[in-house]
N, CA and C atoms as an extended XYZ file, in Angstrom:
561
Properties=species:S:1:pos:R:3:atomname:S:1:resname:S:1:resid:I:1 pbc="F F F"
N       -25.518       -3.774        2.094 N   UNK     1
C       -24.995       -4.770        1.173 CA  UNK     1
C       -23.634       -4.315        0.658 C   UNK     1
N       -22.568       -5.002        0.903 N   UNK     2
C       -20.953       -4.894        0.294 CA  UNK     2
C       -21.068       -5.308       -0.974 C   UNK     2
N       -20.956       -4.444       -2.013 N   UNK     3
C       -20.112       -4.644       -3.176 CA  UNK     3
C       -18.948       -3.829       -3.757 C   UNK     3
N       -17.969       -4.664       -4.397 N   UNK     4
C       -16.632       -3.961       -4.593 CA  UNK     4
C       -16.808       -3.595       -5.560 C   UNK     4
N       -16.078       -2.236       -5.546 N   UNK     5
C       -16.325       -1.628       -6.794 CA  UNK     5
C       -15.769       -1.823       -8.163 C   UNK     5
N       -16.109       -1.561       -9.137 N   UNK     6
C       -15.297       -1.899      -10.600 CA  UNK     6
C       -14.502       -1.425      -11.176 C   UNK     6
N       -14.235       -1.281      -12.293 N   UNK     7
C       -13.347       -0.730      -13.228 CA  UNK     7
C       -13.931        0.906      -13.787 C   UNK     7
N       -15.660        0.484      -13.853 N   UNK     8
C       -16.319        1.534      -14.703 CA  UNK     8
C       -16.457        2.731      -13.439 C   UNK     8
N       -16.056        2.747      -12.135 N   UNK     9
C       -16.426        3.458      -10.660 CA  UNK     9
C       -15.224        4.510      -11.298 C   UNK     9
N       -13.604        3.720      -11.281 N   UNK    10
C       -12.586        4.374      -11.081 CA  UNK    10
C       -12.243        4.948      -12.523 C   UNK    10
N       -12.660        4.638      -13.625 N   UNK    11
C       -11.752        5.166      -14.909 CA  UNK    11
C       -13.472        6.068      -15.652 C   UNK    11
N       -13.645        7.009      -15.078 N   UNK    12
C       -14.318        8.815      -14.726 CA  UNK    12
C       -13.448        9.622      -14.972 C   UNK    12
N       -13.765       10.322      -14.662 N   UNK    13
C       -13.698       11.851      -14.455 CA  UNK    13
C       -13.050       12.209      -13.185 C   UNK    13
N       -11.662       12.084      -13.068 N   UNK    14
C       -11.036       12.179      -11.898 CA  UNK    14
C       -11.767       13.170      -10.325 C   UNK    14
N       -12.212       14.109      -11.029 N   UNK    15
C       -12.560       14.764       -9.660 CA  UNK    15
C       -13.922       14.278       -9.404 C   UNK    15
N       -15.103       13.935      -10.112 N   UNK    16
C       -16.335       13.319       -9.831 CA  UNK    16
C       -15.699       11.757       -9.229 C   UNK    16
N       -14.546       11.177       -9.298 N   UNK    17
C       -14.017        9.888       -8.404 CA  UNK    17
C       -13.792       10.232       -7.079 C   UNK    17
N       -12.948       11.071       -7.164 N   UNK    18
C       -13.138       11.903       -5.898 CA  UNK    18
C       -13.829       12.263       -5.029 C   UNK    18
N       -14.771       12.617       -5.190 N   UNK    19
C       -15.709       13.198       -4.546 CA  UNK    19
C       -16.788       11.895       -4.236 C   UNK    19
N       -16.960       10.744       -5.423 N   UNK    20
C       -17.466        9.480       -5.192 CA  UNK    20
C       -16.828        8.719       -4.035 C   UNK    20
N       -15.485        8.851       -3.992 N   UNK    21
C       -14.973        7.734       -2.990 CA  UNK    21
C       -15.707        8.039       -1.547 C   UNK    21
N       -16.149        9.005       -1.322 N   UNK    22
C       -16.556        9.748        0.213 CA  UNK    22
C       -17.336        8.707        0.622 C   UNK    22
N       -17.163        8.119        1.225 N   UNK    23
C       -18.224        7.286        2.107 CA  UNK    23
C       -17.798        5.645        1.371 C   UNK    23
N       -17.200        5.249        0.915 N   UNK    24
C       -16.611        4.386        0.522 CA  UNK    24
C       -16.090        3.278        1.311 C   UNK    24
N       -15.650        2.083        1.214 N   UNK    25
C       -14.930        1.510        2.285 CA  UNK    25
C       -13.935        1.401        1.726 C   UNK    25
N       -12.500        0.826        2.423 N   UNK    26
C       -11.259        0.296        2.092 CA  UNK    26
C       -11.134       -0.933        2.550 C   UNK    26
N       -10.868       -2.089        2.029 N   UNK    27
C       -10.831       -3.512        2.841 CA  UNK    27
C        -9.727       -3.925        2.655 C   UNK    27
N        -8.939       -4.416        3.697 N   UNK    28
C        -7.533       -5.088        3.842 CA  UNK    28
C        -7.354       -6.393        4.070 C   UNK    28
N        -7.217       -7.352        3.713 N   UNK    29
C        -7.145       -8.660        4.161 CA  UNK    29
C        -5.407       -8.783        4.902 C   UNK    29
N        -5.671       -9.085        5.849 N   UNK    30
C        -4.385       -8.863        6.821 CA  UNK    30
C        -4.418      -10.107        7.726 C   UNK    30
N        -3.273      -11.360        7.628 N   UNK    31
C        -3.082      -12.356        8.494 CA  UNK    31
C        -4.468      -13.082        8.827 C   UNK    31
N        -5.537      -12.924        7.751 N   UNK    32
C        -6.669      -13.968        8.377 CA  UNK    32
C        -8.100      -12.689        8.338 C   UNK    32
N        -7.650      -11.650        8.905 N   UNK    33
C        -8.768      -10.809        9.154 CA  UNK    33
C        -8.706       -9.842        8.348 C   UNK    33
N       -10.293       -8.767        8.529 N   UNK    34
C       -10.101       -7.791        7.123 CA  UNK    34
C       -10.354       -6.152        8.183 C   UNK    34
N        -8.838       -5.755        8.019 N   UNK    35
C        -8.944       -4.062        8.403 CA  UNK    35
C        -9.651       -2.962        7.307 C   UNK    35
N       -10.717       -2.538        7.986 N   UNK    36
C       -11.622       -1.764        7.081 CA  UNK    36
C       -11.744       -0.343        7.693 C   UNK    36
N       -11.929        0.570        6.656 N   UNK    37
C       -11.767        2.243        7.106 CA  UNK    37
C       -13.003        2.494        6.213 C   UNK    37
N       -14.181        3.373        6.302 N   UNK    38
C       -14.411        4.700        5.708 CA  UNK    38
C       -13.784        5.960        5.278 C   UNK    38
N       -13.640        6.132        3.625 N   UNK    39
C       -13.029        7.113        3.322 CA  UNK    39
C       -13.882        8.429        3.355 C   UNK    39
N       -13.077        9.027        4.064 N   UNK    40
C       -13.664       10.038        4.600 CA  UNK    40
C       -12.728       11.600        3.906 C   UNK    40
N       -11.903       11.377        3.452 N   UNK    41
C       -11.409       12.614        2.698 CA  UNK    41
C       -10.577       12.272        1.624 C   UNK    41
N       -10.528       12.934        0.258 N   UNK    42
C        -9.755       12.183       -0.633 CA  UNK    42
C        -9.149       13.908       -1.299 C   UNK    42
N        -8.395       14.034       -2.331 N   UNK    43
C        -7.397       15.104       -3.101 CA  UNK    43
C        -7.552       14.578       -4.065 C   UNK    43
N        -7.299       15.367       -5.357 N   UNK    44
C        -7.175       14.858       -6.809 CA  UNK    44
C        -6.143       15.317       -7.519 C   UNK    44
N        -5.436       14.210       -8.335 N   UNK    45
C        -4.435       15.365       -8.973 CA  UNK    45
C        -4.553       14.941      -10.217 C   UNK    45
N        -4.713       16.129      -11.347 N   UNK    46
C        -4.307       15.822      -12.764 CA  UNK    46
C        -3.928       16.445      -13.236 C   UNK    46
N        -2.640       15.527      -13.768 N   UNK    47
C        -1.242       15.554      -14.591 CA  UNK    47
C        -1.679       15.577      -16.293 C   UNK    47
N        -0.647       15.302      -17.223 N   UNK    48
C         0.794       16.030      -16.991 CA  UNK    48
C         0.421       18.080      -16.796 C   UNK    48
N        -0.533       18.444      -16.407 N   UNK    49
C        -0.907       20.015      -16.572 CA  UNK    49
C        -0.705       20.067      -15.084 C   UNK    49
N        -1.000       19.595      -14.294 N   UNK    50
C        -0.832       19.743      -12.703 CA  UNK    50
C         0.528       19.951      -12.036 C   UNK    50
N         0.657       21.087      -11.581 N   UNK    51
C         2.188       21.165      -11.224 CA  UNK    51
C         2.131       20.428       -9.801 C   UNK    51
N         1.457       20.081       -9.061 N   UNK    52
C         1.541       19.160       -7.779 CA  UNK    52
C         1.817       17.511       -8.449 C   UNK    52
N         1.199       17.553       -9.630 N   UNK    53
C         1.096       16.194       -9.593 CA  UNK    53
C         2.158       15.403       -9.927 C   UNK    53
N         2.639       14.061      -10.140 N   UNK    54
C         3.958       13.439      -10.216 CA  UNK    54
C         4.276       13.305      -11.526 C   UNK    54
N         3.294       13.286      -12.453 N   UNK    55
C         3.430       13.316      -14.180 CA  UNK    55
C         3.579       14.651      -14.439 C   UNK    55
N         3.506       15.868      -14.258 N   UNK    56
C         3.903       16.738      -14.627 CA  UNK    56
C         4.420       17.341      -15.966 C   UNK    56
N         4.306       17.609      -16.774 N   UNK    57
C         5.045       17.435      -17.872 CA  UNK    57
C         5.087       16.446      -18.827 C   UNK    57
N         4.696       15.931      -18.336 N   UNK    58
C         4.326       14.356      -18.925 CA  UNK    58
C         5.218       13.238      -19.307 C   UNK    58
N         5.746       13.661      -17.497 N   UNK    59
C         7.603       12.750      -17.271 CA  UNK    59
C         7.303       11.607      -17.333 C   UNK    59
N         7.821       10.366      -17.202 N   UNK    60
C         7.445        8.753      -16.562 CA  UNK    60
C         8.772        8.443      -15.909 C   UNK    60
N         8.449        8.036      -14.825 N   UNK    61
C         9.511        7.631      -14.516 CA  UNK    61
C         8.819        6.155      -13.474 C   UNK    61
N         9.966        5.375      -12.961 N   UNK    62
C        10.107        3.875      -12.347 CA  UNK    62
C         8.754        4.578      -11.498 C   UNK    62
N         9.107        5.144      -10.961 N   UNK    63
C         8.040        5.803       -9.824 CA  UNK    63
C         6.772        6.284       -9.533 C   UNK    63
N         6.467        6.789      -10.803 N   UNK    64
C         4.917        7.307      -10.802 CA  UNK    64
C         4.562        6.478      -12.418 C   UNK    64
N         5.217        5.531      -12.690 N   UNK    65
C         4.593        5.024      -14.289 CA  UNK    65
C         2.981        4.028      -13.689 C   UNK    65
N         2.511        4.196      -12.504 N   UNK    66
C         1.281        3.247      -11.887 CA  UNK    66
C         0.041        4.529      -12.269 C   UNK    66
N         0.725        5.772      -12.468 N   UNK    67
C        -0.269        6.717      -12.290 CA  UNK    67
C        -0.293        6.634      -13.694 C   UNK    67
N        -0.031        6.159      -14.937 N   UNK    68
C        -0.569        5.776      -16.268 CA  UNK    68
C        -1.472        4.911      -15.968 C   UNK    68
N        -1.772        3.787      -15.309 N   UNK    69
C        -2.400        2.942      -15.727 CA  UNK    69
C        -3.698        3.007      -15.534 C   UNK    69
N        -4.874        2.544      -16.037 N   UNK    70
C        -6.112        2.684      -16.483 CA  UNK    70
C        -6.656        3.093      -15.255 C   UNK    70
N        -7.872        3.968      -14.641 N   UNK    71
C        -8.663        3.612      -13.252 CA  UNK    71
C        -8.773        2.717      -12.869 C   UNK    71
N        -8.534        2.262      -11.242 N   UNK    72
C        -8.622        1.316      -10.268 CA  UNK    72
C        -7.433        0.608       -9.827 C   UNK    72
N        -6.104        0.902      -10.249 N   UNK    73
C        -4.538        0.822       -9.718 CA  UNK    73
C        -4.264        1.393       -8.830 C   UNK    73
N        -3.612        0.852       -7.550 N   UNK    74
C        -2.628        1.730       -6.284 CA  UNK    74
C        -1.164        1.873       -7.343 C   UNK    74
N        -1.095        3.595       -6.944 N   UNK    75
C         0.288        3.995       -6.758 CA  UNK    75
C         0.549        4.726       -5.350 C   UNK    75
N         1.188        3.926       -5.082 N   UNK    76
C         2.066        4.005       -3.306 CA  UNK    76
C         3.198        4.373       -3.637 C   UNK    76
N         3.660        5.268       -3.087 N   UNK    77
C         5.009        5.797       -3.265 CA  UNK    77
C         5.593        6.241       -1.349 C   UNK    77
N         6.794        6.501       -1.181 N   UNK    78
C         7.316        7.026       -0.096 CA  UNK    78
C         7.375        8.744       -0.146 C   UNK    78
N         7.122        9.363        1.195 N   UNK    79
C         7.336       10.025        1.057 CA  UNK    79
C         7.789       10.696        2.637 C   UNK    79
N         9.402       11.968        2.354 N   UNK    80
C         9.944       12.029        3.730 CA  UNK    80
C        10.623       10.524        4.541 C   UNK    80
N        11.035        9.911        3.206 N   UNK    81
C        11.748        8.536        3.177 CA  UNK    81
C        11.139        7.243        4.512 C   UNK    81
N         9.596        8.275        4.843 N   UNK    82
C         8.946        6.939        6.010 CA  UNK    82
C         7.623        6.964        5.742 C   UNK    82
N         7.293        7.594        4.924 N   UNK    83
C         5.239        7.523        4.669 CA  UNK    83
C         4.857        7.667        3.573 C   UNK    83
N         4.221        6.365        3.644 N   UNK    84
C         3.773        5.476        2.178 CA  UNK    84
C         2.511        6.851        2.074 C   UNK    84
N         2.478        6.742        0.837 N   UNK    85
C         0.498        7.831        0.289 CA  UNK    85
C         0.252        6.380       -0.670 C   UNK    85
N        -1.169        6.305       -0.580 N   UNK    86
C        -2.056        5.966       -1.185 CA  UNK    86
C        -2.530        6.300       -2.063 C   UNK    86
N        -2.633        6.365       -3.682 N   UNK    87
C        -3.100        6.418       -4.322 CA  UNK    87
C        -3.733        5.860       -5.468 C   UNK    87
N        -5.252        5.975       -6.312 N   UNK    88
C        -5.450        5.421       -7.004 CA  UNK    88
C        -5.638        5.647       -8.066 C   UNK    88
N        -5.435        5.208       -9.291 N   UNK    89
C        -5.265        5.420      -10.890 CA  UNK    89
C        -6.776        6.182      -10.844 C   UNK    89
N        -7.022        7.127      -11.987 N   UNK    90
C        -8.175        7.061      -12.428 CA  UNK    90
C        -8.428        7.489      -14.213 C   UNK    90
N        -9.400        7.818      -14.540 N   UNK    91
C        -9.157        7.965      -15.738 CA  UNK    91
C        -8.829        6.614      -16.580 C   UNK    91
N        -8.232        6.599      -18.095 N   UNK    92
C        -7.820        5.951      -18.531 CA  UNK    92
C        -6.350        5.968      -18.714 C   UNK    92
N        -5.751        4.800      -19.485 N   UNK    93
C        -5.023        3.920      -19.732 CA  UNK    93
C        -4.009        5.098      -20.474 C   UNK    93
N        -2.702        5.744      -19.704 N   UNK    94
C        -1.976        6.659      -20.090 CA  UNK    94
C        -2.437        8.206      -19.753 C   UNK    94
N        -3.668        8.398      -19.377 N   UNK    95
C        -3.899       10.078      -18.977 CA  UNK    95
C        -3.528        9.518      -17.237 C   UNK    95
N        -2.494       10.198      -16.987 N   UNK    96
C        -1.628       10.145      -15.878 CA  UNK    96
C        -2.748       11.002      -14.585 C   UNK    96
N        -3.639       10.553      -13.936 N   UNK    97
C        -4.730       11.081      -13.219 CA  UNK    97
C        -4.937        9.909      -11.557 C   UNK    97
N        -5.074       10.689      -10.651 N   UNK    98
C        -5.046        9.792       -9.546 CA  UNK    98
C        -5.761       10.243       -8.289 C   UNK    98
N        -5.895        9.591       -6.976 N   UNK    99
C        -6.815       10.387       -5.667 CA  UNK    99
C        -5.788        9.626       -4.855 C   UNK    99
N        -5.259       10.586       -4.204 N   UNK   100
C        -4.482       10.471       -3.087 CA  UNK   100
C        -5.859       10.699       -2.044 C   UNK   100
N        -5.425        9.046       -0.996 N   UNK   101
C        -6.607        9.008        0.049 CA  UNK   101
C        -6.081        9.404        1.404 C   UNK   101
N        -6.587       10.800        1.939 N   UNK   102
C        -6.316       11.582        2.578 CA  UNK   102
C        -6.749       11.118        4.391 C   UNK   102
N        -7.694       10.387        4.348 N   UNK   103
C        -8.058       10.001        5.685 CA  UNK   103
C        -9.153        8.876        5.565 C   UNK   103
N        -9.130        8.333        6.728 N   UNK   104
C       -10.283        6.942        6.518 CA  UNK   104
C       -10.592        7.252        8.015 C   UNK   104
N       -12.112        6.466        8.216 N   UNK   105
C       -12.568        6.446        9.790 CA  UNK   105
C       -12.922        4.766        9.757 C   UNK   105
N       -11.991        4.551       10.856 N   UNK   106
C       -11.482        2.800       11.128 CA  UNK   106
C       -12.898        3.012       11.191 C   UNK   106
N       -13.166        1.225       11.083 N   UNK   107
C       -14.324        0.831       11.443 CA  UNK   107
C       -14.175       -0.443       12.701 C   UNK   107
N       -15.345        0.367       13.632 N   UNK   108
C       -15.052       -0.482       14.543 CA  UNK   108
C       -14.152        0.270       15.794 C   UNK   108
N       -13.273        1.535       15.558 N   UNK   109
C       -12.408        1.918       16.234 CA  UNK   109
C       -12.611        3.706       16.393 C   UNK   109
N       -12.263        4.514       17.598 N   UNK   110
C       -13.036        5.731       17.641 CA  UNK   110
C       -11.646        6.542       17.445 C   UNK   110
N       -10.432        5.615       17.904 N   UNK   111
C        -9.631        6.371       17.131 CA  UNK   111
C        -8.940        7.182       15.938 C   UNK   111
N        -8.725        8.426       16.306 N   UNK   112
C        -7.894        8.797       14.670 CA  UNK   112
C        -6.624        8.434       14.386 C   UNK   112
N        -6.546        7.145       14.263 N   UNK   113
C        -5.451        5.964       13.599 CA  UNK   113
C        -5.226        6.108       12.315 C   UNK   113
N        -5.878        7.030       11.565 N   UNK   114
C        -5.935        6.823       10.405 CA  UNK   114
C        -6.414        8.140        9.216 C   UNK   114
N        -5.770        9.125       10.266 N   UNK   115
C        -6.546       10.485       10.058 CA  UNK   115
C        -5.268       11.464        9.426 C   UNK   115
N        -4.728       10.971        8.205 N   UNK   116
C        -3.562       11.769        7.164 CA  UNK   116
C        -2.970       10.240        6.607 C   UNK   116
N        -2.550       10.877        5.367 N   UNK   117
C        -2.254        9.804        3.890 CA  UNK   117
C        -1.191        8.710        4.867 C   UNK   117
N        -0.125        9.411        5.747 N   UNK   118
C         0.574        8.530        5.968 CA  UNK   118
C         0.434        7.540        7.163 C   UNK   118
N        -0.510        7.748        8.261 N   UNK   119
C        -1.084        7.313        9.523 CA  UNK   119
C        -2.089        6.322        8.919 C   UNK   119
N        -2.652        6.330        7.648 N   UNK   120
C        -3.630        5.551        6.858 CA  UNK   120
C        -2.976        4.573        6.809 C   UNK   120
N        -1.994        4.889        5.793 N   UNK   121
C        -1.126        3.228        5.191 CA  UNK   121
C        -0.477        2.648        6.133 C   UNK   121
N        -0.459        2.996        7.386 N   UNK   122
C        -0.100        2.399        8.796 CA  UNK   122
C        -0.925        1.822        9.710 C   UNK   122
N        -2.016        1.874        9.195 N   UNK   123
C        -3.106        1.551        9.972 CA  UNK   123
C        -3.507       -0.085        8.954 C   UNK   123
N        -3.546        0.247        7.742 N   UNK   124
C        -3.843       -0.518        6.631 CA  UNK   124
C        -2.791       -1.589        6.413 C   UNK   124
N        -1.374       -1.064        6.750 N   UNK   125
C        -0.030       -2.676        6.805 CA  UNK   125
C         0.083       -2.166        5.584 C   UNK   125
N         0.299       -0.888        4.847 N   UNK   126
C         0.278       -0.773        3.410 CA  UNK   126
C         1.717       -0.420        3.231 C   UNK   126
N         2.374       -1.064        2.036 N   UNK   127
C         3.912       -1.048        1.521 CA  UNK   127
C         4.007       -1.340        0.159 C   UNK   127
N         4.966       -0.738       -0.200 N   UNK   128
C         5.461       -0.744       -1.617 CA  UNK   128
C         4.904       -1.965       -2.625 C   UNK   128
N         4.731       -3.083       -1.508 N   UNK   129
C         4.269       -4.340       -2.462 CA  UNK   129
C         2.885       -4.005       -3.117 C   UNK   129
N         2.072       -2.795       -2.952 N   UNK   130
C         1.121       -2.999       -3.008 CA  UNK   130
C         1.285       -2.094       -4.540 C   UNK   130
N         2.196       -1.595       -5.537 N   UNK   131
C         2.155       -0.647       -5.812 CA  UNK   131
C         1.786       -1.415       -7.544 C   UNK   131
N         0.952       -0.841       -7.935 N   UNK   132
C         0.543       -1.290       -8.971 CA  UNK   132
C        -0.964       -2.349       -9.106 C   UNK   132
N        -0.841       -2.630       -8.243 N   UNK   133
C        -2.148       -3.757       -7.658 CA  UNK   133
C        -3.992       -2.990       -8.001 C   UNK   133
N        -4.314       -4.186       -8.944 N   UNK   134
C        -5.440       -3.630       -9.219 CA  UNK   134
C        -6.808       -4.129       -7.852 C   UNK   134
N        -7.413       -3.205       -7.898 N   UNK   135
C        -7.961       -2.960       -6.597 CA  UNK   135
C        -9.598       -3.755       -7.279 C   UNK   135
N        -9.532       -4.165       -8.170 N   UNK   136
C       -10.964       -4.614       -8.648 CA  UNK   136
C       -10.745       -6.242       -9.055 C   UNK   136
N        -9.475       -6.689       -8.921 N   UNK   137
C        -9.208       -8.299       -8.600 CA  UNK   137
C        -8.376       -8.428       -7.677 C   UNK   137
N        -7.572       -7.912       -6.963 N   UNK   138
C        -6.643       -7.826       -5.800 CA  UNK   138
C        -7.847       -8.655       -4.643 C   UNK   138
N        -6.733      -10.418       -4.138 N   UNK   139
C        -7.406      -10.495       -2.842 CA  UNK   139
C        -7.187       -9.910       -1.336 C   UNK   139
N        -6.340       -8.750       -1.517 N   UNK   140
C        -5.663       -8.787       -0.450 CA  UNK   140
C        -5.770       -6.986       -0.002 C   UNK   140
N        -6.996       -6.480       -0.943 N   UNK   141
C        -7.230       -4.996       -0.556 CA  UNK   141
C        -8.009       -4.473       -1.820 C   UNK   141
N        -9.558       -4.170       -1.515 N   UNK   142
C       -10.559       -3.602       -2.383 CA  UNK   142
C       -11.282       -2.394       -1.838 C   UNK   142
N       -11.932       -1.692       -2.465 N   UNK   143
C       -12.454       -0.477       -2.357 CA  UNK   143
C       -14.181       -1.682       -2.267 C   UNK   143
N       -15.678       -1.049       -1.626 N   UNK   144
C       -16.416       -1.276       -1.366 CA  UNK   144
C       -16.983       -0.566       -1.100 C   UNK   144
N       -18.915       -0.627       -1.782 N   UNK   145
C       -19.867        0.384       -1.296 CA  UNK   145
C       -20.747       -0.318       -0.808 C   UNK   145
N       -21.237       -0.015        0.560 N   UNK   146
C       -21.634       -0.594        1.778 CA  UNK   146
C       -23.236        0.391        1.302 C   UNK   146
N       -23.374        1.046       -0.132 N   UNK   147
C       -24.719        1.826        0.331 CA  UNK   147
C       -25.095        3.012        0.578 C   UNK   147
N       -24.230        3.699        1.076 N   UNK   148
C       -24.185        4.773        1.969 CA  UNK   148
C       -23.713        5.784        1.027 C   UNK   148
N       -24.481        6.886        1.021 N   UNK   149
C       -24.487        7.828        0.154 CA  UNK   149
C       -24.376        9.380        0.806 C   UNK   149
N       -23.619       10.059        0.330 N   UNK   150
C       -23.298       11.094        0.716 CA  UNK   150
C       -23.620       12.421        0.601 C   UNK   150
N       -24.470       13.188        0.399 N   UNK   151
C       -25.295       14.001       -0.268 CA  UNK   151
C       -24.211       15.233       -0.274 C   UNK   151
N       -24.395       15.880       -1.932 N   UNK   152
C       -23.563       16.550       -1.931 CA  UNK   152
C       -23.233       17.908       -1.255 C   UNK   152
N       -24.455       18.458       -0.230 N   UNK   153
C       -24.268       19.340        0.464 CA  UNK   153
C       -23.497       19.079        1.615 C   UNK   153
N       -22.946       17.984        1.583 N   UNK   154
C       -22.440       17.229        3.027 CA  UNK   154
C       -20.946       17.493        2.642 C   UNK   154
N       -20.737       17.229        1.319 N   UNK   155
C       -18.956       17.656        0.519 CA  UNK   155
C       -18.434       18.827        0.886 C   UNK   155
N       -17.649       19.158        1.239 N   UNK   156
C       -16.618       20.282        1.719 CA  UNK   156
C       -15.391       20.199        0.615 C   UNK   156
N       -15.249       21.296       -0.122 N   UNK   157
C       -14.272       20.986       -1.237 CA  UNK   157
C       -13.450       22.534       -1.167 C   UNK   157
N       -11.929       21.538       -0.726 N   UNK   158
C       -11.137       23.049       -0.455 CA  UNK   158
C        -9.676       23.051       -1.401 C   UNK   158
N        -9.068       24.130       -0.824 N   UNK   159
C        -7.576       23.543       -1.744 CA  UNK   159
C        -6.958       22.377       -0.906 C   UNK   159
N        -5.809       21.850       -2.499 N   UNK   160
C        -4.836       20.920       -1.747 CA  UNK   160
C        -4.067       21.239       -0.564 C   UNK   160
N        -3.630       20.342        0.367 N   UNK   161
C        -2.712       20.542        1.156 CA  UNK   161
C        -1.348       20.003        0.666 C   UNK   161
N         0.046       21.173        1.590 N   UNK   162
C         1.371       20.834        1.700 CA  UNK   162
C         2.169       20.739        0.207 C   UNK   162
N         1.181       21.377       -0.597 N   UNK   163
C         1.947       21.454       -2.419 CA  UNK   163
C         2.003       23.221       -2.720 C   UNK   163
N         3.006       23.590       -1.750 N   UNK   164
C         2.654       25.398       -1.936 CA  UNK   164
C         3.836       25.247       -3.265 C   UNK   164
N         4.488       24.638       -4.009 N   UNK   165
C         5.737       24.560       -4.596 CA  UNK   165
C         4.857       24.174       -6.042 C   UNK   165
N         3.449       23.570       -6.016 N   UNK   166
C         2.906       23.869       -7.244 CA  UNK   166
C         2.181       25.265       -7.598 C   UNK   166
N         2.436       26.135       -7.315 N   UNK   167
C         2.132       27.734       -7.590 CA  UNK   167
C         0.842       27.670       -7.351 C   UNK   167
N        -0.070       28.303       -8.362 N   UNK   168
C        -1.218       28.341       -8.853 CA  UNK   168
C        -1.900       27.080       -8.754 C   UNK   168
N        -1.174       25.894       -9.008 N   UNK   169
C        -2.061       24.514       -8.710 CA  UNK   169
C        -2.156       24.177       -7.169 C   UNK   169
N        -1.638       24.933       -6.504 N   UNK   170
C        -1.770       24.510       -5.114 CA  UNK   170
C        -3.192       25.181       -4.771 C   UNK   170
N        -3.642       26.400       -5.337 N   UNK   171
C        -5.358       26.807       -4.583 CA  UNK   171
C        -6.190       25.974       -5.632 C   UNK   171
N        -6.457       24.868       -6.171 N   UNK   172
C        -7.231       24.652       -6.642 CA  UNK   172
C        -7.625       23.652       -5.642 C   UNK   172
N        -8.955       23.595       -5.568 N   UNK   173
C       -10.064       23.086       -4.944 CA  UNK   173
C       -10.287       22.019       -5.002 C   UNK   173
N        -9.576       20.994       -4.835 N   UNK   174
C        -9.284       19.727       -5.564 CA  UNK   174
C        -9.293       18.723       -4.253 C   UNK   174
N        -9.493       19.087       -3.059 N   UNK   175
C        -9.460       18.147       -1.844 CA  UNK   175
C       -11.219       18.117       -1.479 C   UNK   175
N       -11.333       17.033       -1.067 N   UNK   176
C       -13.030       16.709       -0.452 CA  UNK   176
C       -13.091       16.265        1.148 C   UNK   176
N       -13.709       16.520        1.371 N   UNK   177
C       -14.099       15.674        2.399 CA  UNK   177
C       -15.568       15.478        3.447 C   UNK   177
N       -15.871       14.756        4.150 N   UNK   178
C       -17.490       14.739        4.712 CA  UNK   178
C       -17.857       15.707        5.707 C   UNK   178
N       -18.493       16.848        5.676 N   UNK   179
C       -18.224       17.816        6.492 CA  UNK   179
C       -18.661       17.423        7.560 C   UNK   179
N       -18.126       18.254        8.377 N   UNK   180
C       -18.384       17.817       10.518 CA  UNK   180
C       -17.386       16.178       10.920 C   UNK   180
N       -16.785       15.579        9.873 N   UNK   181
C       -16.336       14.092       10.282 CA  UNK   181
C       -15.103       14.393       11.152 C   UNK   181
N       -14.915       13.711       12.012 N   UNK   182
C       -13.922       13.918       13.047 CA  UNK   182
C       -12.608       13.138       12.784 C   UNK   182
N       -12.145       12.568       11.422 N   UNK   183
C       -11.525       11.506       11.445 CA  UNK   183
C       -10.674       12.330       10.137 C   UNK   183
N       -10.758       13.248        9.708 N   UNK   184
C       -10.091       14.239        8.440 CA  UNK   184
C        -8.757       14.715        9.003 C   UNK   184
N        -7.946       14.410        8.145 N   UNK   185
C        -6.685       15.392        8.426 CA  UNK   185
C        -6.850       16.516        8.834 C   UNK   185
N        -7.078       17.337        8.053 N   UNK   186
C        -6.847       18.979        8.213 CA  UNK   186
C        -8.417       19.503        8.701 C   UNK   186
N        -8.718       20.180        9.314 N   UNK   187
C       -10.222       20.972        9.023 CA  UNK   187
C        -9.962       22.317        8.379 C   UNK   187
């Protein structure tokens, strides 16, 4: 049974969201039809104490002011001026907290189309328009639990990747993913 998820899923406890999204769906409404992934690995970052994260300090700027807004908001940003990341608000309304979605397993497809933040939002048709868009009335891209539950011995929880420039916040243990899944960025 598909139901999309709410408001009360995403505005938690950032890393228990995290670790919730695992087995999750992503739904895209695209030209008529709906491109759907299993999230299969997600990262957490919380700001302003997180030196990886984009609030940092507890800056705002045009760019990361989506990562204020309450749980269940995309902040999409560019990055390497060609790859969109995915991310979603969590927490509440000003604690600057988010899950960058690290990999999805298409559904329907055996390829890894979709296996790192930026091969995702390429798979998904995902762009800047999407940036701010609440994912719990948005017709055009929702999060969904199909049921499927993930038992937590199945979680693999390691450090972040590609943030060696946040010191000490770079070994924190803050990435998940479904262990043995073939569709994960990094192993």
């Amino acid at each position: 049974m598909r139901k999309r998820l709410g408001k009360n899923f995403y505005q938690r406890d950032t890393l228990r969201v995290a670790q919730g999204l695992l087995g999750k769906y992503i739904v895209r409404k695209w030209r008529g039809r709906e491109i759907k992934g299993k999230i299969v690995e997600t990262e957490a970052y919380i700001g302003p104490q997180d030196k990886a994260s984009h609030a940092f300090g507890g800056k705002v700027t045009s760019r990361n002011k989506a990562v204020y807004l309450p749980g269940g908001y995309i902040y999409i940003y560019l990055v390497y001026g060609i790859y969109w990341q995915l991310n979603i608000s969590t927490s509440f309304s000003g604690k600057p907290e988010c899950v960058l979605i690290r990999a999805l397993e298409p559904v329907g497809r055996k390829e890894r189309i979709a296996s790192g933040p930026g091969k995702l939002c390429r798979y998904l048709k995902l762009n800047k328009s999407f940036y701010g868009e609440d994912l719990t009335k948005s017709k055009r891209i929702w999060l969904e639990d199909w049921g499927e539950k993930i038992k937590r011995n199945n979680i693999i929880q390691k450090e972040r990747i590609g943030i060696n420039y946040a010191q000490e916040w770079a070994k924190k243990p803050w990435r998940f993913y479904i262990q043995n899944n073939m569709f994960i960025s990094h192993r």
